[in-house]
C-alpha positions, 0 to 999 in steps of 0.5 A, a space after each residue: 086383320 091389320 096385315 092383311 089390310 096392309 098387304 092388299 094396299 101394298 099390292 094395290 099400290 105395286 099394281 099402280 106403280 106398274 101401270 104408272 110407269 108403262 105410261 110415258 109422262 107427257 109423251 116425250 118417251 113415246 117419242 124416243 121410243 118410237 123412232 129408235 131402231 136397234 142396232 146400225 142404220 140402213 145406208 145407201 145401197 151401192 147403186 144410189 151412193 153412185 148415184 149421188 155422187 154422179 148428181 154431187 158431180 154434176 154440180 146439184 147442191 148438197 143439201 138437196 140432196 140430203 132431203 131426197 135421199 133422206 139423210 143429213 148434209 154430213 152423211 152426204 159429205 161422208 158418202 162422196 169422202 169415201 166415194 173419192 177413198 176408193 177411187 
């Protein structure tokens, strides 16, 4: 009678381990999790890295840039790089 007292804890408690670790603690993996994608980002297509550069050419500031075609200033910098490499 023992063992089996000891065995139906063991699940109990094994059951309650796996519900414990699907809930994320205070919902800071639920945030990592969320917004992480598998594999590369989705860039710019041809057509809006053109014209980004044309709008940079122009004279419009970087950072306003980066906050209308949602990207950080660095990746704005690193698409008018490699559009001024291929020139």
């Amino acid at each position: 009678m023992a063992a089996l007292m000891l065995l139906v804890m063991g699940a109990f408690a094994e059951f309650e381990r796996s519900l414990a670790q699907g809930t994320p603690a205070g919902g800071h993996r639920t945030g990592q999790t969320a917004w992480s994608l598998p594999g590369p980002q989705a860039g710019l297509t041809p057509k809006f890295a053109a014209e980004l550069a044309a709008r940079a050419a122009a004279g419009e500031p970087k950072s306003v840039l980066a906050c209308e075609y949602e990207l950080s200033r660095e990746t704005v910098y690193q698409y008018l790089r490699r559009g001024q490499a291929s020139d």
